[in-house]
C-alpha positions in Angstrom: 0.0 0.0 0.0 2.7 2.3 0.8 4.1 1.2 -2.8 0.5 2.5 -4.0 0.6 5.6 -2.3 3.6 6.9 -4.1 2.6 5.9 -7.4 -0.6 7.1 -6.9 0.2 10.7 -5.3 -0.1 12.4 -8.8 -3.9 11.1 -9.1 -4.9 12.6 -5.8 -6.6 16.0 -4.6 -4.6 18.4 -2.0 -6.9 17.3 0.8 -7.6 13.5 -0.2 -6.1 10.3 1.1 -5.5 7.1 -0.5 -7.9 4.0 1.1 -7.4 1.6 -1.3 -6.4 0.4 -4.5 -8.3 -2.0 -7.1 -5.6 -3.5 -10.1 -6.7 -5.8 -12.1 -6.1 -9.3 -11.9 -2.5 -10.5 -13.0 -4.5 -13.9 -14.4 -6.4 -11.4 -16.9 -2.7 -9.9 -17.7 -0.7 -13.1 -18.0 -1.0 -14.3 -21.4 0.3 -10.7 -23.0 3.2 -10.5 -20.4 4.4 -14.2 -21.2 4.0 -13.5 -24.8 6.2 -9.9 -24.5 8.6 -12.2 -22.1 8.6 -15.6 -24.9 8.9 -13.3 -27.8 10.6 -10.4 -26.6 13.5 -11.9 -24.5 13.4 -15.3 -24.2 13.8 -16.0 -27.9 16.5 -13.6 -29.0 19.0 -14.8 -25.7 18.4 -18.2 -26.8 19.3 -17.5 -30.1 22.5 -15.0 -28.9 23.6 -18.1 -26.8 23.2 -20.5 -30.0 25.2 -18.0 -32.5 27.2 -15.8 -30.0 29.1 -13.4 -32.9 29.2 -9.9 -32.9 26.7 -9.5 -35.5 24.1 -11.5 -34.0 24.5 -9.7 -30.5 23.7 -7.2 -32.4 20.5 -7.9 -33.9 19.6 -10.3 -30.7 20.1 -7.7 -28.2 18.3 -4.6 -30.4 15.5 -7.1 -30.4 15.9 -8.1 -26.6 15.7 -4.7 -25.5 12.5 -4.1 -27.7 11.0 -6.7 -26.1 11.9 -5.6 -22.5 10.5 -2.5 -23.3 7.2 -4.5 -24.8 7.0 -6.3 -21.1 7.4 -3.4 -19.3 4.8 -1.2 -21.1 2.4 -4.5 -20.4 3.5 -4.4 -17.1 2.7 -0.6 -16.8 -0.8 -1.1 -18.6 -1.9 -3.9 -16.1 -0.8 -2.2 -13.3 -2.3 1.4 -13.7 -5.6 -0.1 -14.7 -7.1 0.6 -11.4 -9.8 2.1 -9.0 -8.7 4.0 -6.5 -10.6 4.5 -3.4 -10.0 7.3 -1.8 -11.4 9.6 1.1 -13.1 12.2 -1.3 -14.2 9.4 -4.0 -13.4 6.7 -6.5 -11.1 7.4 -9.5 -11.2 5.3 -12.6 -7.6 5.5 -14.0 -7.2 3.7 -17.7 -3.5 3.3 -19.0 -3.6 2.3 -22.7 0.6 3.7 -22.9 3.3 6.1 -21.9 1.3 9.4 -23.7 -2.1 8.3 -23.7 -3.8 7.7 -20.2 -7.3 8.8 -18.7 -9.3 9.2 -15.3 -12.7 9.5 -14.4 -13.6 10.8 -11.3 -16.8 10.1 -8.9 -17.4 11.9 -5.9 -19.1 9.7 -2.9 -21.8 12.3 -3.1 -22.8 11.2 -6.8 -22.4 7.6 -6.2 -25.6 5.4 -6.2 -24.4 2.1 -6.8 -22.0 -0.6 -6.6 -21.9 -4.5 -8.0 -19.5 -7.3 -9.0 -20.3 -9.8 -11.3 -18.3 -12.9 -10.9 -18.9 -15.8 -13.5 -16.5 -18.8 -14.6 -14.2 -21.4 -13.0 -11.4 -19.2 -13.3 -12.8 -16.4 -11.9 -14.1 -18.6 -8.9 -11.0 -20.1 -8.4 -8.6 -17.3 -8.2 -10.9 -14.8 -7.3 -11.7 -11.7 -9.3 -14.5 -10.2 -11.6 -15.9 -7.3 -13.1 -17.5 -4.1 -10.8 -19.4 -1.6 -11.8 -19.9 1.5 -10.5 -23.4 3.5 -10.9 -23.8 7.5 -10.1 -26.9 9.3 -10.1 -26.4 10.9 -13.2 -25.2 8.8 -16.8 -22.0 7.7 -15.7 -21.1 4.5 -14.9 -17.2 3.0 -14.7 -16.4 -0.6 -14.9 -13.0 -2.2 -13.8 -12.9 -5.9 -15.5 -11.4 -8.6 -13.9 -10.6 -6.9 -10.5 -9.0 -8.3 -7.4 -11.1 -9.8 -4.8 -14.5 -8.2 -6.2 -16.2 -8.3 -3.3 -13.6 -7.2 -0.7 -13.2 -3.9 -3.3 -17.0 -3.8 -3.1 -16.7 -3.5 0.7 -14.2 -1.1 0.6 -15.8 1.6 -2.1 -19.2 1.0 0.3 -17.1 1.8 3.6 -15.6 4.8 2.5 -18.8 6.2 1.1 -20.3 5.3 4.8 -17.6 7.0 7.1 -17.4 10.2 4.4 -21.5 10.2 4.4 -20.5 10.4 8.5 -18.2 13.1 8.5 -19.8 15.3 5.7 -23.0 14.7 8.5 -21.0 15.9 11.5 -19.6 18.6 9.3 -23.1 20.1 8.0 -23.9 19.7 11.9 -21.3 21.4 13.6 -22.1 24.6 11.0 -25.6 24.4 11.6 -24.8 24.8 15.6 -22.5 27.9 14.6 -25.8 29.0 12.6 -27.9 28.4 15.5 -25.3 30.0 18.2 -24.7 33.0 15.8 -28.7 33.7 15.5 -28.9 33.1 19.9 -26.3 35.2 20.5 -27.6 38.1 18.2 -31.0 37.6 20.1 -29.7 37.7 23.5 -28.1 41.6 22.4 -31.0 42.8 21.2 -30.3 42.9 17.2 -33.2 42.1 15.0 -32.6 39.1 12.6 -32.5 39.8 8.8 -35.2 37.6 7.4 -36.6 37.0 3.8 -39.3 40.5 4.2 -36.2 42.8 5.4 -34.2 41.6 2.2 -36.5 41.7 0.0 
């Protein structure tokens, strides 16, 4: 989490904290990243170690480092597709490469709904699936084969709970400064300004 945090810092408000982070499943990720590592790397040291002249270390290591590059970028693309739930919200971040990257952001106060959809043996198994993520207007983000569905469920539903709690203590404790503002005006003497005097 502390790992998160860092990378994560850039996505975040001034005044909002990091709760928790959705990725996406590595099972979901692991047949491009073993194809970037087969093809990329694996095949081009192979063939450096069968023919190990200069020419070929050459060409095999050009095409060795393209491939590690490849992996990485896969790497980076399964790893910054993520929700993450913060204090203030839930942001939808979608990395599709190094220059072309996206968030969405939903406030707890526009959030409706949450679900997870979990169908297969796979998906049973090692334990993701797809959530969605409703607001009260058109928009609705999806995150497909996430970690631990449910547990991320729990998570975006707590953090909406305990900020639905503290906006509520908040509008509160300004109400009682309201209410001890209008008292102590009474108690002076001074007339309160209501709607006829404004008008």
């Amino acid at each position: 989490m502390i790992f998160d945090r860092l990378i994560f810092a850039g996505h975040l408000q001034e005044d909002e904290k990091l709760l928790y982070v959705v990725h996406v499943h590595w099972f979901a990720a692991y047949r491009q990243l073993f194809k970037a590592a087969f093809f990329g790397m694996l095949i081009p040291a192979v063939f450096y170690a069968m023919f190990p002249v200069l020419a070929a270390a050459w060409v095999f290591g050009i095409w060795f480092l393209l491939g590690l590059i490849r992996f990485f970028r896969d790497v980076a693309d399964w790893y910054f597709d993520a929700f993450l739930v913060t204090n203030l919200g839930v942001v939808d971040l979608d990395w599709r490469g190094i220059f072309d990257k996206s968030s969405t952001r939903i406030s707890f106060d526009d959030l409706v709904s949450t679900a997870y959809d979990k169908s297969g043996f796979f998906s049973s198994i090692f334990n993701f699936g797809d959530i969605a993520i409703q607001t009260d207007g058109s928009v609705e983000i999806n995150l497909e084969n996430a970690v631990a569905p449910a547990r991320a469920e729990m998570e975006i539903l707590s953090a909406k709970e305990k900020y639905s709690h503290d906006r509520g203590l908040e509008d509160e404790k300004v109400l009682k400064e309201i209410l001890s503002g209008m008292v102590k005006r009474h108690v002076r003497g001074e007339k309160e300004k209501g709607l006829a005097d404004i008008i």
